[in-house]
N, C-alpha and C positions, 0 to 999 in steps of 0.2 A: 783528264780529270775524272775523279771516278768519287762519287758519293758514301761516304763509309760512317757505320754505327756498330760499337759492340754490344753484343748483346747477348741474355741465353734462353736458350730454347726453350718451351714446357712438353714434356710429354702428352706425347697423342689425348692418354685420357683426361688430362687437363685441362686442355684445350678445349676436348668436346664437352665438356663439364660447364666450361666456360660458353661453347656455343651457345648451351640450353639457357642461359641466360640475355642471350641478343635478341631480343625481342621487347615491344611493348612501347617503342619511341619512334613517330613516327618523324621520316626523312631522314633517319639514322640513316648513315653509311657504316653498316658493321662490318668489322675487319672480318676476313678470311682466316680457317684456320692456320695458312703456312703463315700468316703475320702477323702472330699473337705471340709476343715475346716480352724479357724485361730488358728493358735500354740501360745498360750501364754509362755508355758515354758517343755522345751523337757527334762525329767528327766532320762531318759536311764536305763538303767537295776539297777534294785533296790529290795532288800532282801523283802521280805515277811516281815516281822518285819517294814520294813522302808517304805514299804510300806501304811501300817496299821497308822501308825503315820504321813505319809505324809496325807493322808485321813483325818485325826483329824482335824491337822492344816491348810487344806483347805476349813475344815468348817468353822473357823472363817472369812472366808477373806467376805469382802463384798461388801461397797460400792455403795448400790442399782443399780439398771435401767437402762442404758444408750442407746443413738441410734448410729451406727456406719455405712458406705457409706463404699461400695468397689469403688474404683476410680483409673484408670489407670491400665497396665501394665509393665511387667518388664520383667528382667532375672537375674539369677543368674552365678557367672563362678568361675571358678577355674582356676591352672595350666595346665590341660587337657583340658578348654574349658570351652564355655556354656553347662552347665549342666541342668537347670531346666527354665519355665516358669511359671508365676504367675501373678495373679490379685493383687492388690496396694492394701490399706488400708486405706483413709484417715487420715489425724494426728487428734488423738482422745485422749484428756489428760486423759479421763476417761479410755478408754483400755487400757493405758502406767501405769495405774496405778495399772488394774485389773491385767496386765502382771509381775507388780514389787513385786506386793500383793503374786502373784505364783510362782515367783523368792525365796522371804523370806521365802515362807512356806516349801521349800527344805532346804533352808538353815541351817532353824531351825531343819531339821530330821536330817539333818549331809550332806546332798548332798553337791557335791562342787558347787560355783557358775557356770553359765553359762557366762563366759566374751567375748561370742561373742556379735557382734551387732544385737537387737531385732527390726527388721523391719517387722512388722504386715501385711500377704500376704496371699494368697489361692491358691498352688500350683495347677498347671493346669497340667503340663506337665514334664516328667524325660527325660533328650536329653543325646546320647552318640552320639558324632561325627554330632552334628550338625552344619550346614554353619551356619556362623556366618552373612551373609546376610540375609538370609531367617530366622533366627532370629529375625534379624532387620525389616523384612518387615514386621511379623507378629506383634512385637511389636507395630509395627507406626500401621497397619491396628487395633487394640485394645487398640490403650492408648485411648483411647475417653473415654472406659468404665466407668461408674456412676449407682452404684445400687441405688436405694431408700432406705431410711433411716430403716434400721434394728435394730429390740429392740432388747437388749441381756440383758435379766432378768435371765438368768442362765451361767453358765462353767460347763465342766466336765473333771471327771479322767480318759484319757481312756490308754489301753492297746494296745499293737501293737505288731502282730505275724509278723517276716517275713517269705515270703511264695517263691514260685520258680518266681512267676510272679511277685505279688506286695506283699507288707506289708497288711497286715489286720485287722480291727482296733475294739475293741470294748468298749463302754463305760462301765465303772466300777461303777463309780458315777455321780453323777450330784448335784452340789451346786447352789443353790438361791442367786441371789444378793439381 
């Protein structure tokens, strides 16, 4: 069984762009930079076999080229609370598309679908028992954020080990749009 998410990368200065904003929430567990990506579609523990076939069918997907804008932040919560912070996504009909492209190509190896709601983000930060104020402040202090327009000419299949600290991610494949 091997744990699989597609996903795409952001360039080095993105990311460090994004570093200079982890900070200011205390108990954060801020993501590292090799694991600040956007999750197109999180396919969870998957058979070696289905794996393999999930690969296939990920080569067709395509689509060409597109530019995409990180913009604003957020949070995420649950019944136990704010759990996580993240950078926004712009509405991009071409990443809804590349996102739906890697939804169907599970579908097709037998995965079940994903019927949560897919809102395209770059997790910054894991919170347990965060003020829901200092939440909020850090939100306001970051929703301004606006990266510059980013090509994404490629996705990739990657794996994800977890580990005592964080999850660890590596890429498997990398498909061409």
């Amino acid at each position: 069984m091997v744990r699989l998410f597609a996903a795409l990368p952001l360039p080095d200065e993105i990311g460090q762009a994004l570093a200079r904003r982890q900070d200011g929430l205390a108990g954060a567990r801020w993501r590292p930079l090799d694991a600040l990506h956007v999750t197109l579609r999180f396919y969870g523990e998957s058979p070696e076999d289905i794996a393999r076939d999930l690969d296939a069918e990920l080569t067709t997907v395509g689509g060409g080229p597109f530019d995409m804008v990180l913009q604003g932040a957020g949070s995420f919560a649950d019944d136990s609370g704010v759990n996580a912070v993240w950078a926004g996504v712009a509405e991009n009909p071409a990443l809804r598309q590349l996102a739906r492209a890697c939804e169907m190509a599970g579908r097709r190896v037998g995965l079940k679908p994903d019927l949560r709601h897919w809102r395209p983000h770059v997790t910054l930060a894991y919170l347990r028992g965060a003020d829901p104020v200092a939440v909020a402040h850090w939100i306001q202090a970051n929703n301004l954020l606006k990266s510059p327009p980013i090509r994404v000419d490629r996705f990739g299949l990657y794996s994800s080990f977890l580990g005592k600290e964080r999850a660890h991610y590596r890429l498997e494949v990398e498909y061409p749009l």
